[in-house]
C-alpha positions in Angstrom: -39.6 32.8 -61.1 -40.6 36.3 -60.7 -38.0 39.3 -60.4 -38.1 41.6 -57.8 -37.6 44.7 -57.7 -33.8 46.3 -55.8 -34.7 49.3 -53.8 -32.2 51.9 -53.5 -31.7 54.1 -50.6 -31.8 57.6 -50.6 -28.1 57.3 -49.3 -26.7 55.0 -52.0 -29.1 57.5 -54.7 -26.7 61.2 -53.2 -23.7 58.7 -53.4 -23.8 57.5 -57.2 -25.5 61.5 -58.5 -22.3 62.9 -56.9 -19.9 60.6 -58.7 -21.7 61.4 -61.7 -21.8 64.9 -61.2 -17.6 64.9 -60.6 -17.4 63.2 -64.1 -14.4 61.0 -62.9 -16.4 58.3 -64.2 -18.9 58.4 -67.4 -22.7 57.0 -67.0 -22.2 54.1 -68.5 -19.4 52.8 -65.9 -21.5 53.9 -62.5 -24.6 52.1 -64.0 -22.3 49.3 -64.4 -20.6 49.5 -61.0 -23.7 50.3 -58.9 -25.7 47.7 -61.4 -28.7 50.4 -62.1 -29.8 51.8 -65.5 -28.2 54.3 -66.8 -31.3 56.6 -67.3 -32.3 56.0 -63.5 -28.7 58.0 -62.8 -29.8 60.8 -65.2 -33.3 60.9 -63.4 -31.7 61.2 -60.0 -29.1 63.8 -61.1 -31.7 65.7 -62.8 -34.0 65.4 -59.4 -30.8 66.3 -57.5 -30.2 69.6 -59.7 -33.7 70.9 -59.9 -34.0 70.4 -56.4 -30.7 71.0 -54.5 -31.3 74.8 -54.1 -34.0 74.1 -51.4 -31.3 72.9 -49.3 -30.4 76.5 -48.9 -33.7 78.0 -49.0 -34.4 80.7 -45.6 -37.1 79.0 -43.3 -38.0 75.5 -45.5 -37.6 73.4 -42.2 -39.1 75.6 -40.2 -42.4 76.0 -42.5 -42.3 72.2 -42.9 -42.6 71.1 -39.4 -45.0 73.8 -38.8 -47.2 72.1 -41.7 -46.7 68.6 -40.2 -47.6 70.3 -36.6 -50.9 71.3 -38.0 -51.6 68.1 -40.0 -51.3 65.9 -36.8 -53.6 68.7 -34.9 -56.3 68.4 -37.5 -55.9 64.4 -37.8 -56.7 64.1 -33.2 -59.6 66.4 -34.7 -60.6 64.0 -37.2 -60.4 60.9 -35.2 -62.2 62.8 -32.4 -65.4 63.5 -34.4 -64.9 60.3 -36.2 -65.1 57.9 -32.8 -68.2 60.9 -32.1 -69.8 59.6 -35.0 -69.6 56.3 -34.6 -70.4 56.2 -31.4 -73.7 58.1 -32.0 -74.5 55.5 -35.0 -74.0 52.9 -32.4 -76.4 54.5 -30.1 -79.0 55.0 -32.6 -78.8 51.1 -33.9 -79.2 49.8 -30.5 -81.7 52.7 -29.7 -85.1 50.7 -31.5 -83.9 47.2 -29.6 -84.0 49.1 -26.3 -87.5 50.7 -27.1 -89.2 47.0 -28.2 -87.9 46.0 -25.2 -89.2 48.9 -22.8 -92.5 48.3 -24.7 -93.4 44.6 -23.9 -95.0 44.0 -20.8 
């Protein structure tokens, strides 16, 4: 019987780095208690320190919704010339079918 994989929210992930971060409780026992590996609690506090300074960082929000502004203005771009395009190969397959037709008598 195959095993599937637990998926862990990003909520329950904050929740068992902070613990560990307290040091209340060692690895070993929140592994146990939350029933994950020990090393995927080092990897998430490791991920959580490298990147926890960006949480304070002038302007990341800002500069991030600008980004995903300009990626959903080049994606309507992208499907517009892309229905263009297909459209226009549509037109050209049918084009040689109209012409046989125009051309019998």
């Amino acid at each position: 019987m195959p095993r599937h994989r637990r998926k862990i929210d990003a909520q329950l992930k904050a929740k068992i780095v902070l613990e560990a971060a307290q040091g209340r409780s060692s690895i070993a026992e929140l592994a146990q208690k939350y029933e994950v590996h020990q090393n995927q609690i080092y990897t998430w506090r490791r991920l959580f320190e490298e990147q926890a300074a960006r949480i304070f960082e002038r302007g990341t929000c800002q500069d991030t919704m600008r980004q995903i502004e300009e990626l959903r203005a080049k994606i309507g771009e992208l499907t517009i010339e892309r229905d263009h395009l297909a459209k226009a190969q549509r037109e050209q397959r049918s084009a040689p079918a109209r012409r046989r037709d125009n051309s019998s008598p």
